[in-house]
C-alpha positions in Angstrom: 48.0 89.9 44.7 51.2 91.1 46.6 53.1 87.5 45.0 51.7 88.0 41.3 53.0 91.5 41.0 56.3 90.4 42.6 56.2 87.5 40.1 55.7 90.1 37.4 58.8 92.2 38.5 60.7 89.3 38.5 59.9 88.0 35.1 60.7 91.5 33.6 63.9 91.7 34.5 64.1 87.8 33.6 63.6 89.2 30.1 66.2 92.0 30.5 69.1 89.9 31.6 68.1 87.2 28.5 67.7 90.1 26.2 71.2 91.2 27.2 72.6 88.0 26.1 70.2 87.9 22.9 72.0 91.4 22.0 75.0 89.6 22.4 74.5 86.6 20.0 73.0 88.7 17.7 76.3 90.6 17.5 78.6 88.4 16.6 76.1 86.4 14.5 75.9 89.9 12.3 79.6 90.4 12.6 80.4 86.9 11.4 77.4 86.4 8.9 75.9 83.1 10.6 72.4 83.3 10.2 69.7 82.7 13.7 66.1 82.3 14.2 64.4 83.2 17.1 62.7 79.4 17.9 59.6 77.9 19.1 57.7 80.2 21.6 60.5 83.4 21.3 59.0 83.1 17.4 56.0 82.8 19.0 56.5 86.1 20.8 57.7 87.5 17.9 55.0 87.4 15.9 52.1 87.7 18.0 53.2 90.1 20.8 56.4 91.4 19.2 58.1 90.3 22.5 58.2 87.9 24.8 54.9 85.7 25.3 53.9 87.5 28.6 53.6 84.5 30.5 56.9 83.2 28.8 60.3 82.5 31.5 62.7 81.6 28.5 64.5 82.4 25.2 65.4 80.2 22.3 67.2 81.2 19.3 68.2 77.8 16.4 70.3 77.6 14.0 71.3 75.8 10.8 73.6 72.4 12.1 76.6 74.1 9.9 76.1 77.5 11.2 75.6 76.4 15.1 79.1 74.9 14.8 80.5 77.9 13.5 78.8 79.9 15.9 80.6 77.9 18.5 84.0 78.1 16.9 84.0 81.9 16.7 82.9 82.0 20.7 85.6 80.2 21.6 87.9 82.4 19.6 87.0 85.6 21.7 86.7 87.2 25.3 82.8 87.3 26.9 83.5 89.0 29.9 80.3 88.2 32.0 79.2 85.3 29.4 79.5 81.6 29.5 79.3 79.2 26.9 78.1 75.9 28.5 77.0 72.8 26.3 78.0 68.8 27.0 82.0 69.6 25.2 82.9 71.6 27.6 80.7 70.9 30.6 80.8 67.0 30.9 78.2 67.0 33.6 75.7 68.9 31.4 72.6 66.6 29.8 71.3 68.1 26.4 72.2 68.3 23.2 72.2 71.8 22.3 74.1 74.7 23.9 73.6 78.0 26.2 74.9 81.1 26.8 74.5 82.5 30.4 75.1 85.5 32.1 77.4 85.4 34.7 76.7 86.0 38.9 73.2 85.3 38.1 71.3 81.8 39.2 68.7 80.4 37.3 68.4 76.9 38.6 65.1 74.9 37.4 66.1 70.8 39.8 67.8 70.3 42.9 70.0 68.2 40.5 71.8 71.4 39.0 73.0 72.9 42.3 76.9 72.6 42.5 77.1 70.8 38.9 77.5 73.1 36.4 76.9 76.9 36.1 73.2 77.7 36.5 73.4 80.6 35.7 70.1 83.4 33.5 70.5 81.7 30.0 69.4 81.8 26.1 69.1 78.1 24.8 71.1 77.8 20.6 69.5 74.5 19.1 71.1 73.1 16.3 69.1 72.7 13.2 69.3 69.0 11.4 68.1 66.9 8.1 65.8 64.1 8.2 66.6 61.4 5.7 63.5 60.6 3.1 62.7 56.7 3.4 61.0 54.7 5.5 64.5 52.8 6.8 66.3 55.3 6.8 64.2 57.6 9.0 64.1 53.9 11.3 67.5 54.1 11.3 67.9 58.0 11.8 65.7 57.6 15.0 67.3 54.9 16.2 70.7 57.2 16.3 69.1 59.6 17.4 67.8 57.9 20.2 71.5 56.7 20.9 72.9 60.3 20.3 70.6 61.6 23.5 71.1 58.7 25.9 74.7 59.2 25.5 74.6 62.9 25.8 72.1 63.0 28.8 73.5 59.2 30.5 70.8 58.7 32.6 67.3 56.7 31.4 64.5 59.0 29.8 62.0 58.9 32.9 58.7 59.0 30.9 60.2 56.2 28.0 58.7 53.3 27.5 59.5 50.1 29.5 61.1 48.6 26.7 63.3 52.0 26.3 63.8 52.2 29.7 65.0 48.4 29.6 67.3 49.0 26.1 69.1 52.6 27.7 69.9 51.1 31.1 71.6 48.2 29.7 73.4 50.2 27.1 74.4 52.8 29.8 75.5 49.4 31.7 77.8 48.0 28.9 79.4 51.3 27.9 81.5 52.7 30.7 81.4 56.7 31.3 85.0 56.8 29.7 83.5 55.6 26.4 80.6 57.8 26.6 81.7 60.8 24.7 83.3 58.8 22.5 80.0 57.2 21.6 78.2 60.4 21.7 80.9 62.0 19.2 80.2 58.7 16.7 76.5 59.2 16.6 76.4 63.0 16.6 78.7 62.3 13.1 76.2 60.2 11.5 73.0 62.4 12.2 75.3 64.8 10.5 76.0 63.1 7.5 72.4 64.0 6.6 73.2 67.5 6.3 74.9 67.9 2.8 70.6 66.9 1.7 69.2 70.5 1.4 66.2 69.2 -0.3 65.3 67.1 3.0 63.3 68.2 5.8 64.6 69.5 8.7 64.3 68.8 12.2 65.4 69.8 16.0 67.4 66.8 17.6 67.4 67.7 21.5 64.3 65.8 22.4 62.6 62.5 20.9 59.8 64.4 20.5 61.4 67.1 18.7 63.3 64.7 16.1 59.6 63.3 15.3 58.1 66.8 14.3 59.1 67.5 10.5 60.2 71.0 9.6 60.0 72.4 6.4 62.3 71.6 4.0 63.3 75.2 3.1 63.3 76.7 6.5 66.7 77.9 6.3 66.9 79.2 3.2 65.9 82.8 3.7 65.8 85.1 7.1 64.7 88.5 7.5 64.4 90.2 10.8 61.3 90.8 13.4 60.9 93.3 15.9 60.8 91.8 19.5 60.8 93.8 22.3 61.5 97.2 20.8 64.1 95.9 18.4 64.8 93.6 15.5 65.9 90.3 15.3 66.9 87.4 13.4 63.8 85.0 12.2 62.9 82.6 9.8 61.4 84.3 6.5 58.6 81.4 6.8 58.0 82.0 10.1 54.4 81.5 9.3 55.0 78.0 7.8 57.0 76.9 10.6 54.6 78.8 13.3 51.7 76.7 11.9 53.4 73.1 11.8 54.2 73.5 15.6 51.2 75.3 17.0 48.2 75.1 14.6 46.5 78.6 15.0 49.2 80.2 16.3 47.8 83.5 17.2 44.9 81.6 19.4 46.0 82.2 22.8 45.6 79.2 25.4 43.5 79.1 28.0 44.7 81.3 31.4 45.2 78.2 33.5 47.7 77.6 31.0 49.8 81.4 31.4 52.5 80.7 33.8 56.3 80.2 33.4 57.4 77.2 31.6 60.1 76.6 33.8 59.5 77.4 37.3 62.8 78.5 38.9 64.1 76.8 42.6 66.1 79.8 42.9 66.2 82.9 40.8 69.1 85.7 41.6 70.1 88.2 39.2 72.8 88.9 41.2 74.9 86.2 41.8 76.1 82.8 41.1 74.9 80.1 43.3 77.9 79.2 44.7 78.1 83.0 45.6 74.4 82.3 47.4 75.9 79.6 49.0 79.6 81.2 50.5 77.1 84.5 51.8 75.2 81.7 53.5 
């Protein structure tokens, strides 16, 4: 009992420090007119508990592809005392294809793999928005960059691929040398672009495989109006319902209670320091 309440505690003032940087983007997203959605289970939240999911350890907010570069632009352009902007430009050690913002002198790490890396720090994940192309050979071909995009953003082999996939991204990692990585990554992230100027495609999240292969609707990002989440109100998709029911089915079923628990398990959780400030007291 003693652990489950202590787990409790813990996740509560998880969802303070991410609301903190939520607050944040939500600031200059206002200030600058760039349009967010809360995304996938913070939407979730949104509608069905007007908060977090209680059993939920992250938050994810998405944006259009135009919009998330902008987003990034204007960040760079100002001070974020206590903030940190962390995605694979300016952390070459990072794996995924989307960025986050993280409060600083706090540690969040989820693999031994992160220690010493990177910054590890509490984090909101921004996902990138992106057009599917109509056609069957051109979706082929769409995949098949995609597939390119992540194994030159992440540069290790996709663990639960295929044989085959493993096979075809070792040997490309093998023939294209870590100093012609980004360069790679930069040419394929153009392309998936290109799609982009379609507004009358559908859209689609690019920082998984799995993601790229679930449609969105086509007009997803054409209107927003805000939802309250934890007291306040923020940014959402006007069909959040459409988009709610393509991911989840009946969204407001809840799962079964084996299946409440944090989706990403901290190693180490501190809300206090960084881990190389864990590390130095050690």
């Amino acid at each position: 009992m003693k652990k489950k309440t202590d787990d409790t505690l813990k996740l509560k003032e998880l969802w303070n420090e991410q609301l903190q940087i939520l607050d944040r983007i939500d600031e200059l997203c206002g200030k600058e007119n760039i349009h967010y959605s809360l995304y996938a289970g913070s939407l979730l939240g949104a509608v069905r508990h007007h908060g977090f999911i209680p059993w939920d350890d992250d938050l994810d907010v998405c944006m259009s592809r135009a919009d998330y570069e902008r987003f990034i632009k204007v960040w760079d352009n100002e001070e974020h005392p206590g903030y940190i902007m962390q995605n694979k430009d300016n952390t070459p050690s990072f794996t995924q294809s989307f960025s986050k913002i993280r409060k600083d002198h706090t540690t969040f790490i989820q693999f031994e793999w992160e220690k010493n890396r990177y910054h590890t720090g509490i984090f909101v994940d921004i996902f990138p928005i992106d057009r599917i192309p109509e056609g069957f050979f051109m979706q082929k071909r769409f995949l098949w960059d995609c597939m390119r995009y992540q194994l030159y953003t992440r540069e290790f082999v996709p663990p639960k691929a295929s044989v085959i996939t493993k096979l075809v991204s070792k040997l490309f990692l093998k023939l294209t040398g870590t100093e012609y990585r980004k360069e790679f990554r930069k040419h394929f992230e153009e392309k998936l672009n290109e799609y982009d100027k379609h507004s009358n495609w559908n859209t689609s999240a690019i920082e998984s495989m799995q993601s790229v292969r679930q449609k969105l609707p086509v007009n997803l990002l054409d209107g927003f109006i805000r939802l309250e989440f934890e007291g306040k109100q923020y940014e959402c998709f006007e069909k959040w319902h459409e988009y709610l029911t393509d991911k989840y089915g009946d969204y407001m079923k809840l799962p079964p209670e084996n299946e409440r628990t944090w989706n990403h398990h901290p190693l180490i959780l501190d809300f206090e320091h960084n881990y190389e400030e864990l590390t130095d007291e050690r």
